[in-house]
C-alpha positions in Angstrom: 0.0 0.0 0.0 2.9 2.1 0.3 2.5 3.7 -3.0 -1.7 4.6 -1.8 0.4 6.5 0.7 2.5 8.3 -1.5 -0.1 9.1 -4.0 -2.9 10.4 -1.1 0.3 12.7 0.4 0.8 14.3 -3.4 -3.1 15.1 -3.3 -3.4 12.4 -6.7 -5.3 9.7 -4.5 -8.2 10.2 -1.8 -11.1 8.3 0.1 -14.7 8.7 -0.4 -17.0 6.8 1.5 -14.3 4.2 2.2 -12.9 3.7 -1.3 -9.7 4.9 -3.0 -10.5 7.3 -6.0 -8.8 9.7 -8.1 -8.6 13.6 -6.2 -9.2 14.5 -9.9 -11.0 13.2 -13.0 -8.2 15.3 -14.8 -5.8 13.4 -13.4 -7.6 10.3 -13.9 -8.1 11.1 -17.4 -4.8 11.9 -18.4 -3.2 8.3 -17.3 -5.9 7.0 -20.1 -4.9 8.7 -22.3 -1.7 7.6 -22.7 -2.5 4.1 -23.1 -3.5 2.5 -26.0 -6.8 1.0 -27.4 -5.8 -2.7 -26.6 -4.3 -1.5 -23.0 -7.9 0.3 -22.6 -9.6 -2.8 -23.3 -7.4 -5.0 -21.1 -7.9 -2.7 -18.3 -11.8 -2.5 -18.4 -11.7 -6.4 -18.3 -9.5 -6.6 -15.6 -12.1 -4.3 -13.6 -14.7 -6.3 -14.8 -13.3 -9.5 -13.8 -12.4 -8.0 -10.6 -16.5 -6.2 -10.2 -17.9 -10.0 -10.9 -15.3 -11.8 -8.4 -15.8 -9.5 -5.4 -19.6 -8.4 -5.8 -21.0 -11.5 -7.3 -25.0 -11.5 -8.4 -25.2 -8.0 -6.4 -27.6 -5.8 -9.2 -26.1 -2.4 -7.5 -22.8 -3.1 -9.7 -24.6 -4.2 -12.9 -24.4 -0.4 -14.3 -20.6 -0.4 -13.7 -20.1 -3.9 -15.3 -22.2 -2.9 -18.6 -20.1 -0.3 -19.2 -16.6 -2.3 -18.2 -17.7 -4.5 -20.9 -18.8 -2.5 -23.6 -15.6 -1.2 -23.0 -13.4 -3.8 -22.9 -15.7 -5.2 -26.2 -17.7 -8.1 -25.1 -21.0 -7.1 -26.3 -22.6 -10.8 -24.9 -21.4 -9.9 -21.3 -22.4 -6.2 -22.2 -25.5 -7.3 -23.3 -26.0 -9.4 -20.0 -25.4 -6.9 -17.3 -26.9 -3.8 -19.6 -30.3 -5.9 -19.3 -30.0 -6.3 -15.4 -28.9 -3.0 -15.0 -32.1 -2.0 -16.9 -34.2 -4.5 -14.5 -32.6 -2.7 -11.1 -33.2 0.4 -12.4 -36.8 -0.1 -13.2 -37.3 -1.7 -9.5 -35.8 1.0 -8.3 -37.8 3.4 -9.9 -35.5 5.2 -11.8 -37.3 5.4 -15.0 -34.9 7.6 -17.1 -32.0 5.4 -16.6 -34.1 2.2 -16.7 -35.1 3.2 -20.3 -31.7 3.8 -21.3 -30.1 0.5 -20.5 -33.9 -1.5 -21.8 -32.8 0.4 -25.0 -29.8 -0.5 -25.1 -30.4 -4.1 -24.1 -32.8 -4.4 -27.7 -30.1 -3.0 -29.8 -27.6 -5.5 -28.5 -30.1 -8.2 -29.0 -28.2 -11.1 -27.8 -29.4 -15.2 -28.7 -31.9 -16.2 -26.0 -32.5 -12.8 -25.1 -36.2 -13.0 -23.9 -37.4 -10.0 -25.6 -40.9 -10.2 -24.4 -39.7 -9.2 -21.2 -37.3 -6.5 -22.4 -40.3 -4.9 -24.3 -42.7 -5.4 -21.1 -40.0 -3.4 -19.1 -39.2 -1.0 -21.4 -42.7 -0.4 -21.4 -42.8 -0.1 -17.6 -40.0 2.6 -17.5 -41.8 4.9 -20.7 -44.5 4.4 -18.0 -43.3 6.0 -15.1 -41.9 8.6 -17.3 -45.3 9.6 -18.4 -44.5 8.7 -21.7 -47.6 6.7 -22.7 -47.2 6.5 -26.2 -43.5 4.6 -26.0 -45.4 2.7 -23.4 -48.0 1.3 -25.2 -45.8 0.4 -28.0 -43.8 -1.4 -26.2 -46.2 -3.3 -24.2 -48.5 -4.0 -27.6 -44.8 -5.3 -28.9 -44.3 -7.7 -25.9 -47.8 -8.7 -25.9 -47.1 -9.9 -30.0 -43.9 -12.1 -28.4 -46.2 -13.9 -25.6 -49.0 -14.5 -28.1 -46.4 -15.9 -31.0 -44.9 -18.1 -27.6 -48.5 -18.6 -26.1 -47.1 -17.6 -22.9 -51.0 -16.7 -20.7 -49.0 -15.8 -17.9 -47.1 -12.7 -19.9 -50.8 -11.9 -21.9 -52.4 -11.5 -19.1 -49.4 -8.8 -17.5 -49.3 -7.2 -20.4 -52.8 -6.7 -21.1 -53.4 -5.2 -17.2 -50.0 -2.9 -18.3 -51.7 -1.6 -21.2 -55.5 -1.3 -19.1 -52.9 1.0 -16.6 -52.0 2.8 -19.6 -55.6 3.8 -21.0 -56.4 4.0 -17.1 -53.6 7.1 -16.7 -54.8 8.7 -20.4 -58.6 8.9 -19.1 -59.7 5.9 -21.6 -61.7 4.1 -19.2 -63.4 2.0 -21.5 -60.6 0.9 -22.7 -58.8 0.1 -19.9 -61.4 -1.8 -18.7 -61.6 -3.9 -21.5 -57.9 -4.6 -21.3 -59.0 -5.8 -17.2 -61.4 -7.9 -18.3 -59.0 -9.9 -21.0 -56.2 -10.1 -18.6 -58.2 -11.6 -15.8 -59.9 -14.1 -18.0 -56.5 -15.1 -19.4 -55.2 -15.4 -16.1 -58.4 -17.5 -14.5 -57.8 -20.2 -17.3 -54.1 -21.0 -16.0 -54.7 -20.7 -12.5 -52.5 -17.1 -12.2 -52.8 -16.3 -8.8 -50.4 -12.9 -9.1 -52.5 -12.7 -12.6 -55.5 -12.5 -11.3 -54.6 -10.0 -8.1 -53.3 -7.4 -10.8 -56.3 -8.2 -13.3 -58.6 -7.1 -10.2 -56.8 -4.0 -8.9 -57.4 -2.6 -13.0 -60.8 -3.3 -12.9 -60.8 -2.0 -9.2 -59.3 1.6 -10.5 -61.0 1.7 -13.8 -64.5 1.2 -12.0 -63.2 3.7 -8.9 -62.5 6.6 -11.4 -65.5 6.8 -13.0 -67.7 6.7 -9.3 -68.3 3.3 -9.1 -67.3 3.0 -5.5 -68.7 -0.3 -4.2 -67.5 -2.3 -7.0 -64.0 -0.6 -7.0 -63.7 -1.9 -3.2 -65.2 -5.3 -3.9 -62.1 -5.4 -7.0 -59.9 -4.3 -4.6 -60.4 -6.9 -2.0 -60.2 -9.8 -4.7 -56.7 -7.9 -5.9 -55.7 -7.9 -2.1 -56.5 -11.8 -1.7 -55.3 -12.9 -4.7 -52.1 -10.6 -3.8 -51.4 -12.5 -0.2 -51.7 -15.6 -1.5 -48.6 -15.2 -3.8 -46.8 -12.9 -1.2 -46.9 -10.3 -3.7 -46.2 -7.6 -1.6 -45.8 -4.8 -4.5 -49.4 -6.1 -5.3 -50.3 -5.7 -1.8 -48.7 -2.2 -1.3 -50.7 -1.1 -4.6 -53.9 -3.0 -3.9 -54.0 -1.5 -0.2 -53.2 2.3 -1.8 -56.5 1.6 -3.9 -58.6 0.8 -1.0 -57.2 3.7 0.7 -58.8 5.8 -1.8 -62.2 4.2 -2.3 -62.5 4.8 1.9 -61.4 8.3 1.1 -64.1 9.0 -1.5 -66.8 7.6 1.0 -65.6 9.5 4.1 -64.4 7.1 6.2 -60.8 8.7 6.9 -59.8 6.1 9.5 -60.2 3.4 7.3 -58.2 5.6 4.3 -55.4 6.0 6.8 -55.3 2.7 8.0 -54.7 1.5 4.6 -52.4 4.4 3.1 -49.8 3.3 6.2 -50.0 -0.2 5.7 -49.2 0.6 2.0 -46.3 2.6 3.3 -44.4 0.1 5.6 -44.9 -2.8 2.7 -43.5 -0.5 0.2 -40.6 1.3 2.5 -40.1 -3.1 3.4 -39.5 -3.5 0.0 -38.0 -0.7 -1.3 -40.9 0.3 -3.8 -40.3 4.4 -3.9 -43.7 4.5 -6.0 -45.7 3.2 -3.3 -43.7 5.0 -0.5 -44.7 8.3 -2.6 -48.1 7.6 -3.2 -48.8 6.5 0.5 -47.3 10.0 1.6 -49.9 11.9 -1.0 -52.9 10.0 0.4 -51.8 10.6 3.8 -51.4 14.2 2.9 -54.9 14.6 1.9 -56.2 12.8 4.5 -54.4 15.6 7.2 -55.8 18.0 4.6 -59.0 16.7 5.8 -58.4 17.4 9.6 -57.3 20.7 8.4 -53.3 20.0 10.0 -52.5 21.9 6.9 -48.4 21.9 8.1 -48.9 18.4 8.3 -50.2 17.9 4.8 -48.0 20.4 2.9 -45.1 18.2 4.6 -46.7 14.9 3.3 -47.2 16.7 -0.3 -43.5 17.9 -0.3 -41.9 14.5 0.6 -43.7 13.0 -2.0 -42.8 15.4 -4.7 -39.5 15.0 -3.6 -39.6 11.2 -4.4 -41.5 11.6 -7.8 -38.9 14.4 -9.0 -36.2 12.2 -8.0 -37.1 9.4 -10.3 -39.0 10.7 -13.0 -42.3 10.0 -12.9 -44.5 13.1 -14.5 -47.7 11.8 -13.7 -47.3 11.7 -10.2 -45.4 15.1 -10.1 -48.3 16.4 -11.8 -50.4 15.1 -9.2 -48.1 16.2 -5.9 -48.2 20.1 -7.3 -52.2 19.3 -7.8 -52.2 18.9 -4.4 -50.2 21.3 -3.4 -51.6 24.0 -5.3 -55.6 23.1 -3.8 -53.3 23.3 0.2 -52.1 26.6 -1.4 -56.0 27.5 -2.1 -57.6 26.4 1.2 -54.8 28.8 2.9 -55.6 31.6 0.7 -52.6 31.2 -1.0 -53.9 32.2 -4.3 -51.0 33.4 -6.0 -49.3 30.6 -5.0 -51.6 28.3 -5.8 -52.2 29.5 -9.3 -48.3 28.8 -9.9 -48.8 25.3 -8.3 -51.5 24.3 -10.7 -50.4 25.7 -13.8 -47.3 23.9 -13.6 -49.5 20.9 -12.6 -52.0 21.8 -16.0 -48.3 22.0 -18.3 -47.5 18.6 -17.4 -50.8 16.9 -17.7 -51.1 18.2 -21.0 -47.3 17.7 -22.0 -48.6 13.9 -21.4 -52.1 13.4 -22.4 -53.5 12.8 -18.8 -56.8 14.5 -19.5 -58.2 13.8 -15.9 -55.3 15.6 -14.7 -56.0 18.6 -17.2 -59.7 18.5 -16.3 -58.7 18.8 -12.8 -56.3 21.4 -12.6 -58.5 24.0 -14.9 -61.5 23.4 -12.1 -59.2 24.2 -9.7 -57.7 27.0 -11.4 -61.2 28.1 -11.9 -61.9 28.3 -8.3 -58.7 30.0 -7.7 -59.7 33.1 -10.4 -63.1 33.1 -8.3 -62.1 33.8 -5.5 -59.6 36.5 -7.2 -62.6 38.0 -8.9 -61.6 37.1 -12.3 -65.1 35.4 -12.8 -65.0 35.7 -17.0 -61.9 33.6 -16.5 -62.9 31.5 -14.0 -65.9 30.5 -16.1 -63.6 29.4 -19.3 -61.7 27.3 -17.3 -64.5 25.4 -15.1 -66.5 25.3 -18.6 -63.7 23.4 -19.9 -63.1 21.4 -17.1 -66.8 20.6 -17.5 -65.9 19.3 -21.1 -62.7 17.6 -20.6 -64.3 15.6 -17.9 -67.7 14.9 -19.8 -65.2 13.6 -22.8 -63.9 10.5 -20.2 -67.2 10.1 -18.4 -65.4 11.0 -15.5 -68.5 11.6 -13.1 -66.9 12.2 -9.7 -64.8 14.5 -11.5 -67.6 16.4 -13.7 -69.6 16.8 -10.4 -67.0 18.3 -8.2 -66.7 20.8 -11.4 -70.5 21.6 -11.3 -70.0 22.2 -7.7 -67.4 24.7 -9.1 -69.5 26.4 -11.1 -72.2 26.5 -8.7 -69.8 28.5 -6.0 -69.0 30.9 -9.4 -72.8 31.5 -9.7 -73.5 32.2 -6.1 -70.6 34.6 -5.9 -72.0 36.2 -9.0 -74.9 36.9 -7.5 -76.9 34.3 -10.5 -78.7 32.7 -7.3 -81.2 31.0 -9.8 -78.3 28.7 -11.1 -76.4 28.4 -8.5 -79.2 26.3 -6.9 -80.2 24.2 -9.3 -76.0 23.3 -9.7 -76.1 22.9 -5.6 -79.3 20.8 -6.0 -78.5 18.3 -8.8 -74.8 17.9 -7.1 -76.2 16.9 -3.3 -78.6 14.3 -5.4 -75.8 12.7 -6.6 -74.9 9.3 -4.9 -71.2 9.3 -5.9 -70.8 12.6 -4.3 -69.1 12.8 -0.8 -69.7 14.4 2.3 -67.0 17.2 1.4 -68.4 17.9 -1.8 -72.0 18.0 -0.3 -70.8 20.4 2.7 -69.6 22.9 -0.4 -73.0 22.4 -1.6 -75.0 22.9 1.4 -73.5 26.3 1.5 -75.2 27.4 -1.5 -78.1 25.7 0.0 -78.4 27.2 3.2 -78.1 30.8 1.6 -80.6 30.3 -0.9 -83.1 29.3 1.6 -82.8 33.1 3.3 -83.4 34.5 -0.1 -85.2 32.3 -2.6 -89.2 32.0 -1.6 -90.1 28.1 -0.8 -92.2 27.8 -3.5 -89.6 28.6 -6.0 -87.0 26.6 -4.4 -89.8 23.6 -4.4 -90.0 24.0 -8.1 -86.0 24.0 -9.1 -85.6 20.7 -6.9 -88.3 19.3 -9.3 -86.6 20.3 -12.2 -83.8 19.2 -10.8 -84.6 15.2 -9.8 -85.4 15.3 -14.2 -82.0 16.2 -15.0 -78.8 14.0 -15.6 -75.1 14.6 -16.0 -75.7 14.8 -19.5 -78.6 17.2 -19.7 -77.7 19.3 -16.5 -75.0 21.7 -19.1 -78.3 23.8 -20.1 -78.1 25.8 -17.0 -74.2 27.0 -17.5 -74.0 26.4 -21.4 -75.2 29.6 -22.5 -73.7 31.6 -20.1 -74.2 35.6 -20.8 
């Protein structure tokens, strides 16, 4: 070691985090240079070798051996660890990278690579990106190599990928389609883990559009199927789900009971995703006690996580969520810059829920500025965008919107008939009938009962897709 000694003393050599290194790259840099191709070569196998001897089968040091052995010019070991690496990376939920080495991995196309599976996880990272088109390409490609190998097992996965892929771009009929074909696939062999992600895409497609019951009775069959493989990134995702259906029905305890039983399976098993999902559910649920520093906290920890790997979709959602905290302060500047950035993203990747939901919340924010021309044009076409996915929790909590922009406008006549068709609504939960109630309780002290009898009748003969008349012709 005497020459470690001598090169740490001259400031060439130092320690970081217990390992000798280079004080320099320049330095590092300029000894490669002077050595030739072949010596290059030589070298990067000798640290392969070395890599693979000391750190056998540990995927941490599968980045560092696909690029030892692309450089020393084995493109079959290359090939190898370039795959795995792509396979840690995806598990570990950096997307960005994960896509790079899954690329890289299909170019090298080595004999008895299984390329099914390279597509499928390529698919996965484009994903978590937010980059749904590459997803759905890829996943349509691996579904093409499990049909030509009639592999069930990898139809059905593929088919529930692609149902979470319409699922995120607001194609609900689609996605549950997809739901439907992976679970029967799955049923005929037997596929327990097959089955548990078949239900928790039926469970989210059917919870989006309001159908609450049914999403929680998907959801428990997920969950089942899920513990009976010890799939505990099923579990973690199923658990998240019923989280949210006890959310939308108001039962908070139950929501928070499952969001941190999500969160110690998914910090157990290192799945990031799930960790920052469980801290935005528990964020809105300590929204809903109104410990706003509590929630902002939760928001910001899971933003954190999202920005750190990638994942658009669910940065899109943490600023969301930051931006209505922002509002519910009376943050409104603030809030507008939250969920515009929030709007950018959702439309930079086709998530038209997302879009729909950050131009009703924009809306309220302009209301409560006084911009009501403006907050009209964006709750009108939150009204649309939603309509356009049948999206009905979504397209009621808009209408509630608009019914708060009536009443401040002083247009009490549609301001109750929006309040009245809203608190009719089954799907519609006890916050969004609180909001309601507001409208109600005011219009009593100034609309005479007789008149207020006569709206509610109107009202029990309208539906979702007949109730636009009274905002449609606005002016």
């Amino acid at each position: 070691d005497r020459w470690l000694v001598m090169g740490a003393e001259t400031a060439v050599f130092d320690i970081q985090d217990g390992n000798w290194r280079f004080a320099h790259d320049k330095l590092r840099d300029a000894l490669l240079l002077d050595l030739t191709a072949s010596e290059q070569r030589a070298l990067h196998q000798k640290a392969a070798v070395a890599i693979e001897t000391v750190y056998p089968h540990q995927p941490q040091f599968t980045a560092a051996l696909a690029y030892h052995w692309q450089m020393a010019g084995d493109p079959t070991k290359e090939a190898h660890y370039t795959l795995a690496a792509g396979k840690h990376a995806l598990e570990s939920c950096v997307y960005k990278a994960a896509a790079q080495y899954l690329e890289r991995a299909i170019l090298l196309q080595q004999s008895g690579m299984d390329m099914a599976s390279v597509e499928q996880k390529l698919g996965q990272a484009y994903h978590g990106l937010g980059s749904y088109d590459h997803a759905q390409a890829h996943f349509i490609t691996a579904l093409k190599h499990y049909q030509a190998s009639e592999d069930a097992q990898g139809m059905a996965y593929c088919l529930h990928l692609l149902s979470q892929t319409a699922y995120a771009l607001g194609a609900y009929a689609e996605a549950e389609e997809m739901g439907q074909r992976s679970l029967r696939l799955a049923q005929t062999k037997a596929d327990t883990l097959g089955m548990a992600r078949a239900f928790y895409s039926s469970g989210t497609t059917a919870y989006m559009v309001g159908q609450y019951k049914t999403a929680r009775e998907h959801y428990q069959n997920s969950l089942t199927y899920a513990e009976l493989c010890d799939s505990k990134w099923e579990m973690g995702d199923t658990l998240n789900g019923l989280g949210n259906v006890a959310y939308e029905l108001g039962d908070y305890e139950e929501a928070e009971r499952c969001y941190l039983a999500c969160l110690h399976l998914s910090e157990g098993i290192g799945n990031r995703d799930g960790v920052a999902k469980a801290f935005n559910n528990l964020g809105l649920i300590a929204e809903r006690r109104e410990d706003y520093e509590a929630s902002w906290d939760y928001h910001q920890r899971s933003l954190a996580l999202k920005r750190e790997f990638g994942q658009k979709r669910g940065i899109s959602i943490s600023l969301l969520n930051l931006g209505v905290l922002a509002f519910t302060q009376q943050k409104h500047d603030e809030a507008a810059t939250l969920l515009q950035e929030s709007l950018d993203i959702c439309q930079e990747i086709g998530d038209t829920w997302g879009v729909a939901c950050c131009l009703s919340n924009l809306g309220d924010v302009k209301r409560a500025q006084g911009s009501y021309d403006a907050a009209y044009i964006d709750l009108y076409e939150a009204w649309l965008t939603s309509m356009s996915i049948q999206a009905a929790p979504l397209a009621l909590s808009v209408l509630l919107s608009m019914g708060e922009l009536y009443h401040d406008w002083g247009d009490v006549d549609r301001a109750l008939k929006l309040a009245m068709f809203v608190v009719e609504q089954e799907v519609v939960d006890d916050y969004g009938r609180s909001r309601a109630r507001k409208i109600l309780d005011d219009a009593e002290k100034n609309v005479p009962t007789d008149v207020e009898t006569a709206v509610h009748a109107w009202v029990r003969k309208q539906s979702l897709a007949t109730i636009e008349t009274v905002f449609k012709n606005h002016g």
